[in-house]
N, C-alpha and C positions, 0 to 999 in steps of 0.2 A: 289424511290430507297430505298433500306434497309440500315437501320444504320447499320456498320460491327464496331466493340469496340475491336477485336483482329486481327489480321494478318492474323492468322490461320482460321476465319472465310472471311477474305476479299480475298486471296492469289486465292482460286477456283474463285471467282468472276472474279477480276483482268486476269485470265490466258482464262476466255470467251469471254474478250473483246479484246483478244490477239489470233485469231483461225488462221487467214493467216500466212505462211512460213514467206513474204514478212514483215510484220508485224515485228515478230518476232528477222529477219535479222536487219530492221531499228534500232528496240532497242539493239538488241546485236551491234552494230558498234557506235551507240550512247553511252551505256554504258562503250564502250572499250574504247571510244575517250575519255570521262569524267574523269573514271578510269586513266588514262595518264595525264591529265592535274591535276588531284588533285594531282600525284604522282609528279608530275612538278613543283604545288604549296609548296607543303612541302621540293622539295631538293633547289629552288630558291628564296621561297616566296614574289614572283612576286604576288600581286593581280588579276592581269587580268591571269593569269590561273583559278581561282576562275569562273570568267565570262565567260572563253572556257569553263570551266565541263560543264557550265548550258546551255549555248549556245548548245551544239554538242549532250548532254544528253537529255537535251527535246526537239531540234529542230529536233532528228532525229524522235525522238517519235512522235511527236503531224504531222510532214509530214505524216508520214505512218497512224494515225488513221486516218488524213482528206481526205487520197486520196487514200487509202486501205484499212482499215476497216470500216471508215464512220459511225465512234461511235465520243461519246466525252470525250478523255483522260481522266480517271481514276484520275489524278493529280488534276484535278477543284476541286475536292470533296472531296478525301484524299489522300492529298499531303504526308504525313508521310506513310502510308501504302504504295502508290504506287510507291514512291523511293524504299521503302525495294524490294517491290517485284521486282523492276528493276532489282536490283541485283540479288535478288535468280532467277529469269529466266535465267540471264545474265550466273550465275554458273549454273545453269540444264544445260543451253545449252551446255557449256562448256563441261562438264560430257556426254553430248549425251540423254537425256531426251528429250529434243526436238528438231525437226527438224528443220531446217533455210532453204538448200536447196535441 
């Protein structure tokens, strides 16, 4: 696998091992979920909103790569790059960049 050292060089990677709609769908609803409970953890500061982001964030993620794309989540490798890219997919999609369904 290639060392990526910038974002902007890892983000096209990241988005090939992201090609199913289904793919796509799981991580935007996992991101949404996350997104919600980090905003949860900051107005209650409840810790276990902490453990729902990561829960709902990567559990949606890593279902869909093992039983829809049938790669191995980006995150093993680079965990820093592939949260970012979470997001910035999360906002394309939002924006209408890419498709979900």
């Amino acid at each position: 696998m290639k060392k990526y050292k910038t974002l902007k060089e890892f983000y096209p990677y990241y988005l090939s091992e992201h090609e199913h709609k289904t793919t796509k769908l799981f991580h935007f609803i996992g991101t949404g979920f996350s997104l919600f409970f980090l905003v949860q953890f900051f107005l209650t500061f409840n810790p276990f909103n902490i453990l729902y982001a990561l829960l709902s964030g990567y559990g949606f993620a890593w279902v869909s790569h093992f039983f829809v794309e049938h790669n191995k989540p980006a995150t093993w490798t680079y965990p820093v790059f592939s949260l970012m890219s979470d997001y910035i997919m999360f906002w394309e999609i939002l924006r209408g960049k890419h498709k979900i369904l």
